[in-house]
C-alpha positions as CSV (number, residue, x, y, z in Angstrom):
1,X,120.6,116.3,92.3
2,X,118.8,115.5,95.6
3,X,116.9,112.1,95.7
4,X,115.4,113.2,99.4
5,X,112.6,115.6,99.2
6,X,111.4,117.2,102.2
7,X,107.5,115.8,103.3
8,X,105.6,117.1,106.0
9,X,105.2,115.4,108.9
10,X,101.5,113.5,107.9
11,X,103.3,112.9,104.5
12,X,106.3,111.0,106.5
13,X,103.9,109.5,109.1
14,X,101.9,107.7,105.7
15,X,105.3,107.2,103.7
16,X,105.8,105.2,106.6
17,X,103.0,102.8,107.2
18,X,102.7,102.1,103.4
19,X,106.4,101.1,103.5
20,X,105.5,99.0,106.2
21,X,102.8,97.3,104.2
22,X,105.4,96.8,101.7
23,X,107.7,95.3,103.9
24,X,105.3,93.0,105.7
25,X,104.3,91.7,101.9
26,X,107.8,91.2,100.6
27,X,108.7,89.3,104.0
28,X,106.1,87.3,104.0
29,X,106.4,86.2,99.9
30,X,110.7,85.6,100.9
31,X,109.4,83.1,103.4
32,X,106.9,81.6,101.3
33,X,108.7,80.6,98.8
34,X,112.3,80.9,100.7
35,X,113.6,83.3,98.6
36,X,116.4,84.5,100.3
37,X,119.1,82.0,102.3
38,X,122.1,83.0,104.5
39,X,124.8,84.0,102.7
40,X,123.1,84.9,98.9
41,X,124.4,87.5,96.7
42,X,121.6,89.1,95.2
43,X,121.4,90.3,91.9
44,X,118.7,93.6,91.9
45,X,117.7,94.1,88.5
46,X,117.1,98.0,88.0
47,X,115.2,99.2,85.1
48,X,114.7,102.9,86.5
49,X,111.1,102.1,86.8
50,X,108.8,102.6,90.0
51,X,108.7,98.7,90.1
52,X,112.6,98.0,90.2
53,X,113.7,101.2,92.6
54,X,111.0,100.2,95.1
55,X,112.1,96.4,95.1
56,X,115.6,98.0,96.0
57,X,114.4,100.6,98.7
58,X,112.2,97.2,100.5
59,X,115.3,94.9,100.4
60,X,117.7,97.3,101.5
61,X,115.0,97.9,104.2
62,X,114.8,94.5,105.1
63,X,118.9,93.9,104.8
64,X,119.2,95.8,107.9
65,X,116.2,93.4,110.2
66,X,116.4,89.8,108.8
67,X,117.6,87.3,111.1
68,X,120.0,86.2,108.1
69,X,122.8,88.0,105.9
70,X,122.5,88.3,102.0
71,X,124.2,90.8,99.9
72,X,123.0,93.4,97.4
73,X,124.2,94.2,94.3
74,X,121.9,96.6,92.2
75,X,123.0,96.1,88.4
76,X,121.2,97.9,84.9
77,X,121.3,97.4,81.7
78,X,122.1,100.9,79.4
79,X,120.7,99.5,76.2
80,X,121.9,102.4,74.4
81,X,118.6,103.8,73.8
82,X,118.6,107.4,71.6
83,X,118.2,110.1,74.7
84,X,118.7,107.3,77.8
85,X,120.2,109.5,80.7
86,X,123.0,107.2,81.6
87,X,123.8,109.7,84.7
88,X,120.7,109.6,86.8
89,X,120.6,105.7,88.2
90,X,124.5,106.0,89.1
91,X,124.4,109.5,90.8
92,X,121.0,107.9,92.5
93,X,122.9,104.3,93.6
94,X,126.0,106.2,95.1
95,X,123.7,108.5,97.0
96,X,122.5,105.6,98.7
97,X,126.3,103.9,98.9
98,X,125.0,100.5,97.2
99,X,127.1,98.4,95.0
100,X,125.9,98.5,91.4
101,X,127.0,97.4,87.7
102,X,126.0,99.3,84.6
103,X,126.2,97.1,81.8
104,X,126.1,98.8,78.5
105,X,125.4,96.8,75.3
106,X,123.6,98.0,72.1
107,X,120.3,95.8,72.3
108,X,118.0,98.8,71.0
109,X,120.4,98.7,67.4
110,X,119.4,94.7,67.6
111,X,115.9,95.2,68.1
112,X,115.5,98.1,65.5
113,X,117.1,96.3,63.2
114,X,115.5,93.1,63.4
115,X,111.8,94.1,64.2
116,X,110.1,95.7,61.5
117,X,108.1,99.1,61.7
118,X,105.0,99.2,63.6
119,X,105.6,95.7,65.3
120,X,106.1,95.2,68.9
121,X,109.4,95.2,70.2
122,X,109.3,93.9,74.3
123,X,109.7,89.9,72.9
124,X,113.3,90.1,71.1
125,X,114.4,93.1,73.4
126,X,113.3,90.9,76.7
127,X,115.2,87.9,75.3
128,X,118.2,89.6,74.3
129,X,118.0,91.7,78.0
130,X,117.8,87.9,79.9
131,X,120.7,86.7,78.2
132,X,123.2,89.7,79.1
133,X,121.6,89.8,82.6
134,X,122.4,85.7,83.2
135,X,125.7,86.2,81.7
136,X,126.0,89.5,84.5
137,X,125.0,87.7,87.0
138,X,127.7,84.8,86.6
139,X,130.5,86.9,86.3
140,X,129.5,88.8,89.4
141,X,129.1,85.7,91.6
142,X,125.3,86.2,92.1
143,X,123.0,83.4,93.7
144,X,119.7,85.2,92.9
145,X,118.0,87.1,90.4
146,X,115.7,89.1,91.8
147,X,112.8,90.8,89.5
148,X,110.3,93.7,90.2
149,X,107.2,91.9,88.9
150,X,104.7,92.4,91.6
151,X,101.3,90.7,92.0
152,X,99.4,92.8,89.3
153,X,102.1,91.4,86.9
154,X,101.3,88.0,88.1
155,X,98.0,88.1,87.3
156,X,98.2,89.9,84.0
157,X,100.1,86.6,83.0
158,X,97.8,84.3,84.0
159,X,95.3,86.2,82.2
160,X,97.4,86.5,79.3
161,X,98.3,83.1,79.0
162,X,94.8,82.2,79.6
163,X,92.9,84.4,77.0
164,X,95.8,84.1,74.0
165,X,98.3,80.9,74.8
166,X,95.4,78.2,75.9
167,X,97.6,77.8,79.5
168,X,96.6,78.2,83.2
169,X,99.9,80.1,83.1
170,X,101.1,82.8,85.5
171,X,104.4,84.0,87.0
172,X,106.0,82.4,89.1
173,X,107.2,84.3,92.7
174,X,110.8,81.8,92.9
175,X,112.3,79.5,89.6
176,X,115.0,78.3,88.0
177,X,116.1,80.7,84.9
178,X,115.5,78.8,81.3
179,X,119.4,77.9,81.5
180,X,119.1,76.0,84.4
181,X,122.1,78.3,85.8
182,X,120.2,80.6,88.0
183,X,117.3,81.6,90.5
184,X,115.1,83.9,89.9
185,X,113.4,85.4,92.2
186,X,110.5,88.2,92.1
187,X,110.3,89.6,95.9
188,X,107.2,91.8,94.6
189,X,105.2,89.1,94.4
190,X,102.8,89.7,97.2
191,X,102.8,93.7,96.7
192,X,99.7,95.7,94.8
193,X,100.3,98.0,91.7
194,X,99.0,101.0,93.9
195,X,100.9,100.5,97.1
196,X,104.1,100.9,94.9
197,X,102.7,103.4,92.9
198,X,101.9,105.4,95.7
199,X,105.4,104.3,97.4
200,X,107.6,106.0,94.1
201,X,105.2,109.0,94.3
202,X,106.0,109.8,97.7
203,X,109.6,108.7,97.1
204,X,109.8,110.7,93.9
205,X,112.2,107.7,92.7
206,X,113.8,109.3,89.5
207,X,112.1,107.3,87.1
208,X,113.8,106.6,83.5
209,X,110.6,105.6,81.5
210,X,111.4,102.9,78.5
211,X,110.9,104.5,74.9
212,X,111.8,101.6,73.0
213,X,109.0,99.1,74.4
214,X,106.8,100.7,77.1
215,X,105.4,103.0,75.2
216,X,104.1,101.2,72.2
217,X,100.2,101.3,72.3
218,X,97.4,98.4,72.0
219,X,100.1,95.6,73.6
220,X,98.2,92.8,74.9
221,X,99.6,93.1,78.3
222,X,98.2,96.6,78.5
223,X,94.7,95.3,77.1
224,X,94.4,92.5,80.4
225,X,96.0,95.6,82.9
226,X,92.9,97.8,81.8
227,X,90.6,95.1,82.0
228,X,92.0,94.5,85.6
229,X,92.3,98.0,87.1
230,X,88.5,98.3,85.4
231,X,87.4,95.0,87.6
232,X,89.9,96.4,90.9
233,X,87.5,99.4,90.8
234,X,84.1,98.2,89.9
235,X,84.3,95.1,92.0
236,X,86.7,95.9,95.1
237,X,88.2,92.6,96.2
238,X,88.5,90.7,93.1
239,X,91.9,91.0,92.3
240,X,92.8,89.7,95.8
241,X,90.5,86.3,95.1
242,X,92.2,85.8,91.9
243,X,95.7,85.6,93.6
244,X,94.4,83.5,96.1
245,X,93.1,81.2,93.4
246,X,96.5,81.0,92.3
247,X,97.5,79.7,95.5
248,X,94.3,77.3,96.3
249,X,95.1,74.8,92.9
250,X,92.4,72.0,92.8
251,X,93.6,69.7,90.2
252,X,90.8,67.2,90.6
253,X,88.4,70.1,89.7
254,X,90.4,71.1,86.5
255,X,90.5,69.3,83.3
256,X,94.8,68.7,83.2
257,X,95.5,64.5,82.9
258,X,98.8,65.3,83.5
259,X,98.0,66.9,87.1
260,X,95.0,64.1,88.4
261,X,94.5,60.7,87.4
262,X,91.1,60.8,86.2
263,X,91.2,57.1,85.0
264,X,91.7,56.2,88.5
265,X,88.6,57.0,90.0
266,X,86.4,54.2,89.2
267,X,83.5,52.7,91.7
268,X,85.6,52.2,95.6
269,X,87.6,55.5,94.6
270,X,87.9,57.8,97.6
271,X,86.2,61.0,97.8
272,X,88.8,63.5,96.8
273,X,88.3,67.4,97.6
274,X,84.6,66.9,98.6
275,X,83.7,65.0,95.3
276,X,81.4,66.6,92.8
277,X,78.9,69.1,93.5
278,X,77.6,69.8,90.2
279,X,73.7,70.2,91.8
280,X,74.4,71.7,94.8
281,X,74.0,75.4,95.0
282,X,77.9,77.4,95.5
283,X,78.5,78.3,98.9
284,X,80.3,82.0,98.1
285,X,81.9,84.3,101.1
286,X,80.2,87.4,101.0
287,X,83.9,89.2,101.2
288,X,86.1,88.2,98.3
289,X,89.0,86.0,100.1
290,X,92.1,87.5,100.5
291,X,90.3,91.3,100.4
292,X,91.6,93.7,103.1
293,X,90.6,97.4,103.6
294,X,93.1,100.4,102.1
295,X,94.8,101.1,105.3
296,X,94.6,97.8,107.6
297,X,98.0,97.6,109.1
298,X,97.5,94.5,110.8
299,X,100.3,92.3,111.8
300,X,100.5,89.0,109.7
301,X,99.1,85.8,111.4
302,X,102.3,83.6,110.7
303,X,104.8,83.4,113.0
304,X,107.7,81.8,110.4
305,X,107.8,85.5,108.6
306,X,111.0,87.3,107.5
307,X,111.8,89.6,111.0
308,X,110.0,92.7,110.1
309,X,110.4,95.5,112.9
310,X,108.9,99.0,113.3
311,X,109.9,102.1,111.5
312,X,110.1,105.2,113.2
């Protein structure tokens, strides 16, 4: 099986500069929220999805440029699905000579059994796929977790949380793993749905598509992803503003006690984020913040980046 298709040279000359908008977005999100330290052993979670294999392709990218050393270790979980071709994501790891783990345990008998007919599987399957993946990731010495969620992902949760949990909840880029054991990291984090869509297209990644969960119909995560690719087309620019939201938190101008003291600000308080404007007229920028056309290449502004250099 060959997992590099010949491209023309226009084809190669694009492959190129989308990877390189990948790279700059996944160096810049591992300095952000110092992701990645000299020295880590990192654990890369592949699914066989487009999300997971380009996650891989970017790091091993950036292995061979960044001014520290960190180790990869690419490790799936065969869940024993009816059908699952256990031979593709092996034959496709030792093409590429990088370390990997199958681990094979039977969640999909768990999950079958346990969930009845008709209901949605992706909450007891995802719990029980955590728990083997920690457990994986301490018997192979790993100091990170690192997740394909990418900024689309992010932004579905929020949403998610938002419209059914009652939470100004998203996803967070770097965090500690609900058994305070591990750190999980999600390199993605900066990266848009399309450019890695378009990156495992021209790639042709050997995608294993999830029967047991991804395909069930009318999930509420699918519901917010259509209501977002909807806005992402009729109103260019507003998925970008939304993630900068997420990263321009006012908590005097939000409602939590538990973030700002609101029984502090009595008569002598100090102005705090320009006070309240309830009668004044919203100043808006007439480009949604954080837009940027398709194919702007520029070089990123900050100088404290992960080392990104050219590709050829």
């Amino acid at each position: 099986m060959s997992f590099n298709p010949e491209i023309t040279h226009k084809q190669q000359y694009n492959l190129n500069k989308l990877q390189k908008r990948l790279r700059r977005s996944v160096g810049e999100a591992i300095a952000d929220f110092s992701m990645i330290e000299e020295g880590d052993r990192i654990m890369v979670c592949l699914s066989g999805g487009k999300d997971s294999y380009t996650m891989l392709e970017i790091l091993r990218s950036l292995q061979k440029s960044a001014p520290i050393n960190f180790s990869l270790i690419a490790v799936n979980l065969d869940q024993k699905q009816p059908g699952f071709p256990g031979h593709i994501l092996p034959e496709y790891l030792e093409s590429l000579g990088v370390e990997y783990k199958i681990v094979e345990e039977d969640t999909y008998s768990i999950v079958k059994e346990k969930v009845p007919e008709g209901k949605t599987t992706c909450s007891l399957c995802s719990r029980l796929r955590r728990g083997i993946l920690y457990r994986t990731a301490t018997e192979l010495g790993c100091t990170k977790i690192a997740l394909g969620h990418h900024r689309d992902d992010i932004i579905q949760t929020l949403f998610l949380n938002m419209f059914y949990g009652g939470k100004m909840k998203g996803m967070p880029p770097k965090l500690m793993s609900d058994d305070g054991k591990h750190i999980v990291i999600r390199p993605l984090a900066y990266c848009r749905e399309k450019d890695i869509i378009r990156f495992s297209e021209a790639k042709q990644f050997p995608i294993i598509p999830c029967n047991l969960c991804g395909s069930q119909p009318n999930l509420q995560r699918q519901v917010i992803g259509d209501m977002l690719r909807d806005w992402d087309k009729r109103y260019p620019g507003r998925i970008e503003t939304m993630f900068s939201a997420m990263q321009n938190v006012v908590p005097s101008h939000m409602a939590d006690t538990t973030l700002f003291d609101f029984h502090a600000v009595t008569h002598g308080s100090p102005v705090v984020e320009g006070g309240d404007l309830a009668f004044d007229r919203e100043t808006l920028p007439t480009t949604p913040m954080g837009w940027q056309p398709e194919d702007n290449d520029d070089e990123p502004r900050a100088v404290d980046r992960l080392d990104i250099v050219e590709l050829n």
